[in-house]
C-alpha positions in Angstrom: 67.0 -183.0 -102.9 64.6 -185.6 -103.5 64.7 -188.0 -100.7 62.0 -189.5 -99.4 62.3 -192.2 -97.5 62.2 -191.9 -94.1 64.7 -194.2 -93.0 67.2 -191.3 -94.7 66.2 -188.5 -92.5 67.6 -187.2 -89.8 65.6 -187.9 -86.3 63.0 -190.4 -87.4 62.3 -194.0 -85.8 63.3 -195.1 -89.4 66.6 -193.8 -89.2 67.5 -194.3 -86.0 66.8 -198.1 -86.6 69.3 -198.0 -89.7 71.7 -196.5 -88.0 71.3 -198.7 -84.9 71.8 -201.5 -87.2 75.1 -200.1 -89.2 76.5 -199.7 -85.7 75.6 -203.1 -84.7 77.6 -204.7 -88.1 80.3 -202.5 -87.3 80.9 -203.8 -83.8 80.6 -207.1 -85.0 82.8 -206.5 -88.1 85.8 -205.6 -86.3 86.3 -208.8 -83.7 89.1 -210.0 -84.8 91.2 -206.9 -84.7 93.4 -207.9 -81.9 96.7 -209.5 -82.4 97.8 -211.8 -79.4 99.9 -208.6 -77.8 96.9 -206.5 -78.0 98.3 -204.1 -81.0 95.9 -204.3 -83.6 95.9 -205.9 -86.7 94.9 -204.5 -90.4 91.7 -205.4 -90.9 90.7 -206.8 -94.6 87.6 -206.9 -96.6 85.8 -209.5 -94.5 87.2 -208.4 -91.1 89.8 -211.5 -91.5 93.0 -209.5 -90.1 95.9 -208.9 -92.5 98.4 -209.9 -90.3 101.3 -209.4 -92.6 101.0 -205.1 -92.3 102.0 -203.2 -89.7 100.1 -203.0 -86.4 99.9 -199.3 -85.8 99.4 -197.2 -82.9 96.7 -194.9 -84.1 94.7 -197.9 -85.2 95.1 -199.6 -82.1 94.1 -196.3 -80.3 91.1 -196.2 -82.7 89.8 -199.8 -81.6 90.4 -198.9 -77.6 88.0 -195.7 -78.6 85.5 -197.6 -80.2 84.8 -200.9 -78.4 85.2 -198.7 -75.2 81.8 -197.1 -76.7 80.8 -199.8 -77.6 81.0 -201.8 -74.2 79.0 -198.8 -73.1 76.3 -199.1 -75.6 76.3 -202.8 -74.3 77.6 -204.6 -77.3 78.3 -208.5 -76.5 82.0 -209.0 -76.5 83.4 -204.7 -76.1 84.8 -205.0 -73.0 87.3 -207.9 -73.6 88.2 -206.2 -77.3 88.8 -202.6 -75.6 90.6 -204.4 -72.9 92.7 -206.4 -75.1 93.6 -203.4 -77.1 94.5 -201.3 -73.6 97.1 -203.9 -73.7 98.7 -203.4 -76.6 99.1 -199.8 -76.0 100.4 -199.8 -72.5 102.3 -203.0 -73.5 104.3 -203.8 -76.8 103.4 -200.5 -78.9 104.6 -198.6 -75.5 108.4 -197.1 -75.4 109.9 -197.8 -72.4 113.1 -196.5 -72.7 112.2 -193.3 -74.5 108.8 -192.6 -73.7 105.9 -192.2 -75.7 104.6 -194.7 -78.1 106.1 -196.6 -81.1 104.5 -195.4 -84.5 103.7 -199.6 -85.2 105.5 -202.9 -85.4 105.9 -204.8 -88.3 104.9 -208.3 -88.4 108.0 -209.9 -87.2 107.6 -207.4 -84.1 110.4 -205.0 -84.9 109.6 -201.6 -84.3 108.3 -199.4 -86.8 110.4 -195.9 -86.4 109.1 -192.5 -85.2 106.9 -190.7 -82.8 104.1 -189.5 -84.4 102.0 -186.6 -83.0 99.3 -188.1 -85.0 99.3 -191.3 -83.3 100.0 -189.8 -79.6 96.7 -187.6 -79.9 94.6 -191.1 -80.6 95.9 -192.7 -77.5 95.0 -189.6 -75.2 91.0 -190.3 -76.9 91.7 -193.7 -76.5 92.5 -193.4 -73.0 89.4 -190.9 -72.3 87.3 -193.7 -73.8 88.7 -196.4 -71.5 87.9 -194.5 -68.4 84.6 -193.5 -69.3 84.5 -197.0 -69.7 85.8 -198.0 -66.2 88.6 -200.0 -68.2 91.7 -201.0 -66.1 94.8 -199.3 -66.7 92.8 -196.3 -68.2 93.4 -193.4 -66.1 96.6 -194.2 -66.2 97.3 -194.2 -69.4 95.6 -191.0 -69.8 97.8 -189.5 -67.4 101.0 -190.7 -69.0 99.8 -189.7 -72.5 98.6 -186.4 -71.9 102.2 -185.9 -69.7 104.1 -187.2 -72.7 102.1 -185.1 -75.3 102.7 -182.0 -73.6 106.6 -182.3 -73.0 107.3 -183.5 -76.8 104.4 -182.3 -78.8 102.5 -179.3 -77.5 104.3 -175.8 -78.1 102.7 -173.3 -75.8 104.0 -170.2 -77.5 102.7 -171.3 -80.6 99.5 -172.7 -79.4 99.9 -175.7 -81.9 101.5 -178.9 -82.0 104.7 -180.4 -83.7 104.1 -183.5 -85.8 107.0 -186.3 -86.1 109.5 -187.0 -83.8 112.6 -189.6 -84.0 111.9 -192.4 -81.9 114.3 -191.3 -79.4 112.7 -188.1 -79.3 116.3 -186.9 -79.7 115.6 -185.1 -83.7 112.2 -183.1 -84.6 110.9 -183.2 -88.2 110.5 -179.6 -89.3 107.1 -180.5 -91.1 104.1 -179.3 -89.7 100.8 -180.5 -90.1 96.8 -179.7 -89.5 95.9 -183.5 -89.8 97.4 -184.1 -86.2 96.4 -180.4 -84.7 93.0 -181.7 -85.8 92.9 -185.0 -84.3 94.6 -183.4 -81.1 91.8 -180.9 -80.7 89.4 -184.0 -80.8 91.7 -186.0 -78.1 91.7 -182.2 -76.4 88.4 -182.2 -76.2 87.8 -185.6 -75.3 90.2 -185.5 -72.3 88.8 -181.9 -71.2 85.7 -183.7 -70.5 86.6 -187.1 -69.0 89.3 -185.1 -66.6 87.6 -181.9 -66.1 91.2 -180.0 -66.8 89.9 -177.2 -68.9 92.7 -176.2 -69.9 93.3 -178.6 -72.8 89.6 -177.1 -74.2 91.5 -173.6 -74.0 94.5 -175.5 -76.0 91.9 -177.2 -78.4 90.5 -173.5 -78.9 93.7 -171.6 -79.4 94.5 -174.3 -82.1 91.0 -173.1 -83.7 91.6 -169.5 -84.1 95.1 -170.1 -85.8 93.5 -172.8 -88.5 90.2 -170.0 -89.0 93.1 -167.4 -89.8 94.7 -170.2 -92.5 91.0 -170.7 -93.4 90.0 -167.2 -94.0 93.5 -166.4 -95.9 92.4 -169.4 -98.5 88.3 -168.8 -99.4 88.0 -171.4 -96.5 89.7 -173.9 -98.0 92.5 -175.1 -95.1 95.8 -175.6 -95.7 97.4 -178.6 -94.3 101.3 -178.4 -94.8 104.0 -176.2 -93.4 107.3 -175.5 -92.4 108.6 -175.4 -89.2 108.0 -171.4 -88.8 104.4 -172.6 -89.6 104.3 -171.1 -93.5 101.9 -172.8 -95.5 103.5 -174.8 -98.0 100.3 -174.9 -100.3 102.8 -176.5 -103.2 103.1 -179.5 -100.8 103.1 -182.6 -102.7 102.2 -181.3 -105.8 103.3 -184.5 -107.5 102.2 -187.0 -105.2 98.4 -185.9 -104.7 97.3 -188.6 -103.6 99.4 -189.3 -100.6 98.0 -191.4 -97.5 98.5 -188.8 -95.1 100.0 -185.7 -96.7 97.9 -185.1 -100.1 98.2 -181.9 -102.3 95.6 -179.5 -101.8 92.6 -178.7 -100.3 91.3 -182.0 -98.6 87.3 -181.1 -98.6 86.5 -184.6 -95.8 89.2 -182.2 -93.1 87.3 -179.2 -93.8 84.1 -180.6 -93.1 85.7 -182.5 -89.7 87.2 -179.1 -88.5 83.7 -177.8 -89.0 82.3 -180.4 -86.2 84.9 -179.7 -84.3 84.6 -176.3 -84.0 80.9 -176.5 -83.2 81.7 -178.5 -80.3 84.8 -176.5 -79.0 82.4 -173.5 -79.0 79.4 -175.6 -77.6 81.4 -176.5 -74.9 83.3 -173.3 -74.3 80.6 -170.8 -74.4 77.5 -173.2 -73.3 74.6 -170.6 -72.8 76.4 -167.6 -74.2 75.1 -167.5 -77.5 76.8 -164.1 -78.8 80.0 -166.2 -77.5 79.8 -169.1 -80.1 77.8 -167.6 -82.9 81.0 -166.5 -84.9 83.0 -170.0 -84.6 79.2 -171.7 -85.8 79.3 -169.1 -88.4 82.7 -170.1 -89.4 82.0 -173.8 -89.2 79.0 -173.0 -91.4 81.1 -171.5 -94.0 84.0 -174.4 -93.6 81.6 -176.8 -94.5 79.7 -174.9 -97.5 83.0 -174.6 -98.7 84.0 -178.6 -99.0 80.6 -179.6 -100.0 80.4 -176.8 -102.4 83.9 -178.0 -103.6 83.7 -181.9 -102.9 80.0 -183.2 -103.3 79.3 -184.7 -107.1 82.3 -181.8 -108.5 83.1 -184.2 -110.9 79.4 -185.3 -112.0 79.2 -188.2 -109.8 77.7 -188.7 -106.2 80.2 -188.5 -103.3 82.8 -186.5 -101.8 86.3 -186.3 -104.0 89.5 -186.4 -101.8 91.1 -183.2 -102.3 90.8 -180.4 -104.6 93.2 -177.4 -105.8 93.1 -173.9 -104.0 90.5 -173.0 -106.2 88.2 -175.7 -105.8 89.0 -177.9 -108.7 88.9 -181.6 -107.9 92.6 -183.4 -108.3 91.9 -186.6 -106.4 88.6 -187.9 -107.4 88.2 -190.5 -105.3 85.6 -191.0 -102.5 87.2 -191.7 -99.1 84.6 -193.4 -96.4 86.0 -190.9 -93.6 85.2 -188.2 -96.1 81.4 -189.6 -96.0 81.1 -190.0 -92.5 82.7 -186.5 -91.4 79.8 -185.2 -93.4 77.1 -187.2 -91.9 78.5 -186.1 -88.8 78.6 -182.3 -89.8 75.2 -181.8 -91.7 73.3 -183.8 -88.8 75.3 -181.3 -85.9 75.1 -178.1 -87.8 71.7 -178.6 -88.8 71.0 -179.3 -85.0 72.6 -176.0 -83.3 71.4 -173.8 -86.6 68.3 -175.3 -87.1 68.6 -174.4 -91.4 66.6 -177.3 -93.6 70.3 -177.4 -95.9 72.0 -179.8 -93.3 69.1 -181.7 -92.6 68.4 -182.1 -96.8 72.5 -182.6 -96.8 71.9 -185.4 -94.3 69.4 -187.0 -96.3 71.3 -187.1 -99.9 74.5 -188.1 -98.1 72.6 -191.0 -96.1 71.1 -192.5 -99.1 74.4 -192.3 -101.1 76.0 -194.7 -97.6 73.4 -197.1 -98.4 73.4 -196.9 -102.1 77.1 -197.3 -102.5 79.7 -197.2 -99.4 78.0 -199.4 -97.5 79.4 -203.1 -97.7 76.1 -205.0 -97.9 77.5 -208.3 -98.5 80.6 -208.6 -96.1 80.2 -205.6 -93.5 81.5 -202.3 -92.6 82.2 -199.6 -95.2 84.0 -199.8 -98.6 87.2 -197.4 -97.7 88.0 -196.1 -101.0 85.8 -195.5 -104.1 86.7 -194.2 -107.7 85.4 -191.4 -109.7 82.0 -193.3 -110.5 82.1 -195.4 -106.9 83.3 -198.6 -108.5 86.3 -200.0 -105.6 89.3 -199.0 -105.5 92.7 -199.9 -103.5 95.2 -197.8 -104.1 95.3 -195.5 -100.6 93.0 -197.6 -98.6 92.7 -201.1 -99.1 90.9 -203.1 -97.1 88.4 -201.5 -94.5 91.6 -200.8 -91.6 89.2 -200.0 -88.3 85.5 -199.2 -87.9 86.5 -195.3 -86.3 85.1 -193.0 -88.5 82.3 -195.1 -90.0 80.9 -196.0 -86.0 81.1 -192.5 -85.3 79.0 -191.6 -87.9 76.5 -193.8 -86.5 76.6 -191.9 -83.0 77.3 -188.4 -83.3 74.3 -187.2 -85.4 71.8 -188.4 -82.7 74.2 -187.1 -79.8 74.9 -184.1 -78.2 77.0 -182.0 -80.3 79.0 -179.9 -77.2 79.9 -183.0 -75.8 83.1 -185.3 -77.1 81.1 -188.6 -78.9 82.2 -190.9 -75.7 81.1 -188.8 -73.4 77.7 -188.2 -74.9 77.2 -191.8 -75.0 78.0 -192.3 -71.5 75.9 -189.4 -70.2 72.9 -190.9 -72.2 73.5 -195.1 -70.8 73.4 -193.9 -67.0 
């Protein structure tokens, strides 16, 4: 790889300022998510809310987690956003007759059906967030969440979660899914270190070893679909590729995100026992060879393609931001606990193609969705919904990597 210049590479003054200053337009980009019960609203190109979509739960979460960090990083105006959006989610997205949270409402307030395992793991990291941020109503939204998650959503026999309830929690969906068991091992993680209870890092670790059995079985290429006897259903929406949550395939951006996650969980588990974690790094190594080998310019062009087939063919070309900023993420960590020039050259390539082309230099945060030669495209992603992933992506390279991304910050603004 041929990059140079400095502000590119990972753990220079140059880059540390460019990333300083993507996180400081992302802060300021999202502002005006709030809606005036606290659920937040779709963000748009500009940041101007679109306030005719649904206010969802796992956005909202997203926005607690993110201006909670960012209140801790000392950006002007975080602690009235995360506070406003701590309101919406023990308020009007919260289900008080069943329990749990509401999947959304619409715009004329009625309530989006469901209860999504997906959305239920973002409060619990929402909730970590807002205590580490000495947010009101925090802790005990923490404590409700992580009550509710395990009574309707963690199996214990299985060491895995379900994924979609009714929203009277009265019918279970028989699909089964690695996008939320992925995201619950972050809000696992997260909570394991904000509560001390290590016993949802032993939970976040027996969801590991089954996904690095589905892994192994598939050239390291995950599956993400299954029936309720957790069979991989690798046909799974053969003729809908391109789904928003469920796409066919391989998706090469979750590969790479279970990679970090993996590296953490061990980090954290096996701290100075080396012989411990070196065959979970081993396997994150190989998870993310895998997706970039798969995913990065397959098609000719620079960038990530959404998914591929189970042998590594591309089916979705286009390039996701969360895809991007899972592999900043990845390269920078992995190159950190291994020490091998790859991730740091990876690092490099993928930080110049942020600036070149999914970076929004005219009206802020990151285009969401590209097509197969990064020209903008709509069609899963329009608008730029949160700032999660992309602010993320501005943290956790220069952060601890055993430590959840809130935490880390908090341990380094004392």
């Amino acid at each position: 790889m041929a990059v140079t210049e400095k502000k590119y590479q990972l753990g220079t003054a140059e880059n540390q300022k460019f990333l300083q200053d993507v996180r400081d337009g992302l802060l300021s980009f999202g502002h005006q998510f709030p809606s005036p019960g606290g659920s937040s609203y779709y963000l748009g190109d500009d940041g101007t809310p679109w306030k005719d979509r649904n206010r969802e739960t796992w956005i909202t979460s997203r926005m607690t987690h993110v201006y909670s960090i960012g209140s801790m990083l000392g950006h002007e105006g975080s602690e009235a956003l995360a506070d406003a959006a701590l309101k919406g989610l023990r308020g009007e997205l919260h289900d008080d007759q069943n329990g749990g949270w509401y999947a959304g409402l619409t715009k004329d307030n009625e309530i989006v059906p469901t209860k999504q395992c997906y959305a239920h793991a973002f409060v619990i990291l929402a909730a970590s967030s807002g205590v580490l941020a000495c947010r009101e109503g925090a802790a005990e939204l923490l404590k409700d969440a992580l009550a509710l998650y395990d009574l309707r959503f963690w199996n214990e026999e299985e060491g895995l979660s379900c994924d979609t309830w009714n929203t009277e929690f009265t019918e279970l969906d028989s699909y089964r899914g690695l996008n939320a068991n992925m995201h619950t091992v972050e809000a696992f993680l997260a909570a394991a270190d904000v509560t001390g209870d290590e016993k949802y890092r032993v939970r976040a670790g027996r969801i590991i070893d089954r996904v690095l059995i589905w892994a192994k079985d598939n050239n390291w290429r995950i599956p993400e679909h299954f029936s309720s006897d957790w069979v991989p259903d690798l046909e799974c929406n053969k003729d809908r590729p391109d789904d928003q949550f469920k796409p066919y395939g391989a998706t090469p951006g979750h590969g790479i995100e279970w990679a970090r996650l993996i590296t953490q969980w061990a980090l954290s588990t096996y701290k100075e026992d080396k012989t411990g974690a070196e065959p979970y790094i081993l396997a994150a190594e190989k998870l993310y060879n895998q997706a970039v080998t798969d995913g990065w310019a397959a098609d000719g062009a620079l960038g990530i393609v959404y998914t591929t087939d189970w042998e590594g063919h591309p089916v979705v070309h286009d390039r996701m931001h969360w895809t991007l900023a899972e592999a900043l993420n990845t390269s920078a960590v992995l190159y950190h606990v291994t020490g091998k020039e790859k991730y740091a050259a990876d690092y490099q390539e993928f930080m110049r193609y942020l600036d070149e082309k999914v970076l929004d230099h005219v009206n802020g945060s990151w285009f969401h969705q590209l097509d197969r030669e990064n020209h903008l495209l709509e069609t899963v992603w329009p608008g730029k919904s949160d700032i999660y992933h992309a602010l993320q992506a501005t943290l956790i390279p220069i952060h601890t990597p055993s430590l959840s991304i809130a935490a880390a910050v908090k341990a380094e603004t004392k």
